[in-house]
C-alpha positions in Angstrom: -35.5 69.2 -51.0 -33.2 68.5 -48.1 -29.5 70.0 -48.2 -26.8 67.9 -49.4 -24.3 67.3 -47.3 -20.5 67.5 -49.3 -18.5 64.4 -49.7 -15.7 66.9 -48.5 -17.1 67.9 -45.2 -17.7 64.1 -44.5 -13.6 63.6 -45.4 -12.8 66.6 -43.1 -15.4 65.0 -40.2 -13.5 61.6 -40.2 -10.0 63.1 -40.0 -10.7 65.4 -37.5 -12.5 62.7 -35.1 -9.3 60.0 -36.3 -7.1 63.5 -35.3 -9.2 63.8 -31.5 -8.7 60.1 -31.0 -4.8 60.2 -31.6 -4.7 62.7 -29.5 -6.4 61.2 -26.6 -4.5 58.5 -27.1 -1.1 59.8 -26.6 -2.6 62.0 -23.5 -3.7 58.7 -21.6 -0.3 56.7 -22.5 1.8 59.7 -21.3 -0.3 59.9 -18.6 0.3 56.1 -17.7 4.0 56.2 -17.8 4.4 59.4 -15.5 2.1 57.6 -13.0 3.4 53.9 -13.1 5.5 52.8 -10.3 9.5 51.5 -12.1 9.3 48.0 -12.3 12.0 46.1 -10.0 14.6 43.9 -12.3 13.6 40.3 -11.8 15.5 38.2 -9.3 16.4 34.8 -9.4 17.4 32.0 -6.5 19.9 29.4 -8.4 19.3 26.0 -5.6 22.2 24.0 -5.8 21.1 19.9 -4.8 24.5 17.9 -3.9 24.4 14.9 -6.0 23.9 11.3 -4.4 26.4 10.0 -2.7 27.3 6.4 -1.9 26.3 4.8 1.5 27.7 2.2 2.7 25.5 -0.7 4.6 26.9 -3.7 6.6 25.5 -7.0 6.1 24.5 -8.5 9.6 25.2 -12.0 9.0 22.3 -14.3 10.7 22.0 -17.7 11.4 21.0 -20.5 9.1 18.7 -22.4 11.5 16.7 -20.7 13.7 14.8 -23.4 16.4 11.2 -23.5 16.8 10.2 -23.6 20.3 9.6 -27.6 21.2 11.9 -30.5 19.6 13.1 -29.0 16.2 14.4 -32.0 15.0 11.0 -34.4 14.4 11.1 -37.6 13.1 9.7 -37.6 9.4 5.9 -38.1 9.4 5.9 -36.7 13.6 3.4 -34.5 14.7 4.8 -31.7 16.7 5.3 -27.7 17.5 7.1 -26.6 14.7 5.6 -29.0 11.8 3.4 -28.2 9.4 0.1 -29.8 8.9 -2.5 -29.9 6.5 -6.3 -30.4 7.1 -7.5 -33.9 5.7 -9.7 -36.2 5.4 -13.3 -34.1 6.5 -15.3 -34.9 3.0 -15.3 -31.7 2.5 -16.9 -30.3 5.4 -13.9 -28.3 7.4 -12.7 -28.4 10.7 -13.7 -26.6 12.9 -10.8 -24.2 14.8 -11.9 -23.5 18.4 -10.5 -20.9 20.9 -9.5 -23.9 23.3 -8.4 -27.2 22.9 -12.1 -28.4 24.0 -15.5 -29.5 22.2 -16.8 -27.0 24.6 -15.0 -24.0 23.4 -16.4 -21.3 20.9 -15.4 -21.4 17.3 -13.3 -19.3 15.7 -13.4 -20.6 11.8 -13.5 -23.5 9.9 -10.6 -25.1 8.1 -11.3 -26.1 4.7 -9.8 -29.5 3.4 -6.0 -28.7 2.1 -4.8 -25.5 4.5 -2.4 -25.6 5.7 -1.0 -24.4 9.2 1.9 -24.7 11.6 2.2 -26.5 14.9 2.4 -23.5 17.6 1.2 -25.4 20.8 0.0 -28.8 22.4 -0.7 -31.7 22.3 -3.6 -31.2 25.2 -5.6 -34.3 25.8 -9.3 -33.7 26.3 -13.3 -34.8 25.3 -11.3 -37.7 24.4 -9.4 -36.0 21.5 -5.8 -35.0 21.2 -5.2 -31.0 20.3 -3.1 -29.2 18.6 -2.8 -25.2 18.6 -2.8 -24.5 14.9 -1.6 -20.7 13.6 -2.1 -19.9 9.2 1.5 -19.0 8.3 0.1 -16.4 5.5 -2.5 -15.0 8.3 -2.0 -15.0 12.3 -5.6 -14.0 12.7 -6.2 -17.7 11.4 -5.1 -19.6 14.9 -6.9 -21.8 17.4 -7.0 -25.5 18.8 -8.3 -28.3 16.5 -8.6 -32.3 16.7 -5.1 -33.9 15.8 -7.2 -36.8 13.7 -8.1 -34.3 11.1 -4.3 -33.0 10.5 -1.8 -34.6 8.7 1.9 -33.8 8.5 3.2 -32.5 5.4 6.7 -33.6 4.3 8.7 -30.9 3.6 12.3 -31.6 2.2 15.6 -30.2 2.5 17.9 -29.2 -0.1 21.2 -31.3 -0.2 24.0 -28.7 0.3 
């Protein structure tokens, strides 16, 4: 039969091992503090940001009526720099906008029935049509020459002061 071991030896094991690791531990904390650097106090940068200030602006007065180059004043219904057309009457097939006022020149888009654009240049007779240099007043990229008998003028009315 094997030898018992005593439930009091086992008591006296634990404590002493519970004893060694105490003291271990208090050697490698002591041991810590001698060889850690002192720790700086903590700084602080306070920013000061001046509060907003009032600017003030001038107003540059401008002029009510500025004149479009040509005759600004055209008689109601007139075609002419300055008035604003709309395309008409092409049953829905467009007109075509060319580079020159000329069935000759290149196309640049076609004008769909109902745009509208502003008067910029002409008239220029040629091919036996009058021209008319047409720019899109939401899109300058959308300007070139087109036949006067596909434009109409649209009426555009002036507030009574």
């Amino acid at each position: 039969m094997a030898p018992r071991i005593s439930p009091l030896s086992i008591a006296l094991a634990v404590l002493l091992a519970a004893l060694l690791l105490l003291i271990a531990f208090l050697a490698v904390r002591s041991l810590a503090r001698i060889t850690a650097p002192p720790k700086a106090p903590g700084t602080s940068a306070l920013t000061m940001i001046p509060a907003p200030t009032h600017t003030p602006t001038s107003i540059v007065p401008t002029a009510f009526f500025t004149p479009t180059p040509g005759d600004p004043f055209l008689p109601s219904g007139m075609m002419g720099v300055g008035a604003y057309v709309k395309v008409a009457n092409t049953q829905g097939a467009g007109l075509r906008v060319r580079s020159a006022g000329s069935t000759s020149a290149g196309g640049k888009f076609v004008a769909m029935d109902e745009e509208v654009f502003l008067i910029t240049g002409g008239p220029e007779q040629a091919d036996g049509y009058t021209w008319w240099q047409l720019e899109a007043p939401y899109d300058e990229n959308r300007s070139g020459w087109a036949v006067g008998n596909f434009l109409e003028v649209i009426e555009l009315s002036t507030p009574a002061p």
